[in-house]
C-alpha angles and dihedrals in degrees: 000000000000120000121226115200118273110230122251093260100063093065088077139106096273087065095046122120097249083052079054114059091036076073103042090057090040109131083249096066086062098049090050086057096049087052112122104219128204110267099238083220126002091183095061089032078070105033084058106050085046090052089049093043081053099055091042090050094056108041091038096053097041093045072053101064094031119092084252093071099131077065102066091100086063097044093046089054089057096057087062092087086078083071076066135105098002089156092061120113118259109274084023102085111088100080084050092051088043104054088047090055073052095062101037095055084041084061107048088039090052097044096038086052098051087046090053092050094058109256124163126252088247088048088049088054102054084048099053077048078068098046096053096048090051102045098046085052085053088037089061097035097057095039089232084158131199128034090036132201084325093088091054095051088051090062092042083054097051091052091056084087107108118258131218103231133303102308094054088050093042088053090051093066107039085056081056096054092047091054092052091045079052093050093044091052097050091041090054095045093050109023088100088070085066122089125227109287129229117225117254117248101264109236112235105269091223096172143057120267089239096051093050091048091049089042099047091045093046097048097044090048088053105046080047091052094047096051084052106050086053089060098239112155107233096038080161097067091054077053090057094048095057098046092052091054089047091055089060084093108215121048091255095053092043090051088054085051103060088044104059090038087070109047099045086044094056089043091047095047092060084050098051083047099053089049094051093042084076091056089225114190127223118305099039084060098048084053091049093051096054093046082055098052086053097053091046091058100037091060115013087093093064096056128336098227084069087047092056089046080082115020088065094064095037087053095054091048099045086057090040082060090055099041110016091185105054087060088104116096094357095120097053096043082048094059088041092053098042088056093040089051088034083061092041097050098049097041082064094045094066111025088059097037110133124238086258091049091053098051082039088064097037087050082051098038089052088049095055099053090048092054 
């Protein structure tokens, strides 16, 4: 994007950072991220959630009944790819599909092996900091569209959990790789359901890739290493949290962002306990995450507070299907982690904007008083 000067007058008070965040926690702010927008296609919302509970379907129940079984966590991740490219034309997917079951086995590859050679959880972190800031540079690059870099991270997250040796680690990701052939089959056999998609209004690049990069894998790093200092169990997952408010774009969307993530998250975490509390076994899971997927999708377009709703429990299921007995606590610490990443996110939102982010929310800010 190229720059054009700022005029003198926007270097005043008014566009300071303190400015700034009084606007940001204007009650505005709150009523834009309770707005029900319009969904830009139900019909292809649902086809492809239905094409991502499929593939998940398919490469979670045969890993199942395989002798890997302890690997289904990894399988099911790597179904994922098929959440990918959904603005593509019709016939025109399937790159887009490819190069995010690239990015997903390059996750779990890059985090496995770090774990293999012996780094520390604070080393992983400030890896899987890396990692964010890289693949949310490719994710931009190649247009794989919603839901963004996140659902990287989440797979470089899952593989933080400590391997074996190289065999294990080698297993992990051929199980990967079996769940994205598995999402690029059922992708290709079932695309052609889908309309033709409208592209999604592109959000104003206001800052420089590099800064983006260095932002995103700072903040990320340092949500991850708080968590961890405070000895919480899942410090990823507060990681996570920061990184996905950082990917709303402008401060006010941002600001949307961190908002809606917590309260669908609160609301999300009570369902995904009320689900656990009934200590279901596999398959009833595994039912439970694919309706889930299909609500996500289904909604999460309209407003991403309902999209969080479930996510949230699909996301602690998912990982439930991977590591039953780490199901206890995880909604709380979940809660706990997404406000402790929400902070963190928007702390560096704000405290590394631009000159041009900050006139950008007081030009939005002006516009919505006078609506």
């Amino acid at each position: 994007m190229q720059h054009t000067a700022m005029p003198s007058s926007s270097a005043s008070p008014a566009s300071s950072h303190l400015a700034s965040l009084l606007r940001l926690l204007a009650p505005a702010r709150l009523r834009e991220s309770c707005a029900i927008a319009p969904l830009p296609s139900l019909r292809n919302a649902a086809v492809v959630g239905l094409q991502a509970g499929l593939a998940v379907l398919i490469a979670a129940a045969a890993t199942h009944l395989s002798p890997w079984a302890h690997l289904v966590g990894y399988a099911a991740l790597g179904a994922l790819a098929a959440l990918l490219g959904r603005f593509a034309p019709v016939g025109q997917r399937m790159p887009a599909v490819l190069l995010a079951g690239a990015l997903l086995v390059g996750a779990v590859a890059l985090m496995s092996l770090l774990g293999l050679a012996g780094a520390t959880p604070a080393a992983l972190l400030l890896c899987l900091g890396l990692l964010a800031g890289a693949v949310s540079w490719l994710a931009g690059r190649w247009r794989l569209g919603p839901p963004g870099a996140v659902i990287f991270v989440f797979a470089g997250c899952a593989a933080m959990v400590p391997v074996d040796g190289g065999l294990a680690a080698g297993a992990r990701l051929l199980f990967t790789l079996a769940g994205v052939a598995t999402a690029l089959a059922v992708c290709r056999a079932t695309d052609r359901l889908r309309s033709a998609p409208s592209a999604p209004p592109a959000a104003p690049a206001l800052q420089a890739p590099w800064l983006a990069f260095a932002r995103i894998a700072l903040c990320t790093a340092s949500a991850g290493l708080l968590a961890l200092a405070a000895g919480w169990q899942h410090p990823a997952w507060a990681a996570i949290g920061a990184m996905a408010v950082l990917q709303g774009g402008p401060l006010h969307a941002a600001m949307h962002r961190a908002v809606q993530r917590t309260i669908g998250t609160l609301a999300g975490a009570a369902l995904a306990w009320m689900i656990l509390a009934q200590h279901p076994s596999f398959w009833p899971l595994l039912l439970a995450v694919i309706v889930l997927q299909l609500a996500t999708e289904v909604v999460i377009g309209a407003n991403y507070a309902l999209g969080q709703v479930f996510v949230t429990p699909m996301a602690l299921l998912m990982t439930s299907l991977a590591a039953p007995a780490a199901s206890s606590g995880m909604p709380l610490a979940r809660v706990l982690d997404t406000v402790l990443g929400a902070l963190v996110g928007m702390a560096f939102a704000v405290v590394f904007s631009t000159l041009e982010d900050r006139v950008h929310l007081a030009q939005h800010h002006k516009r919505a008083q006078s609506a």
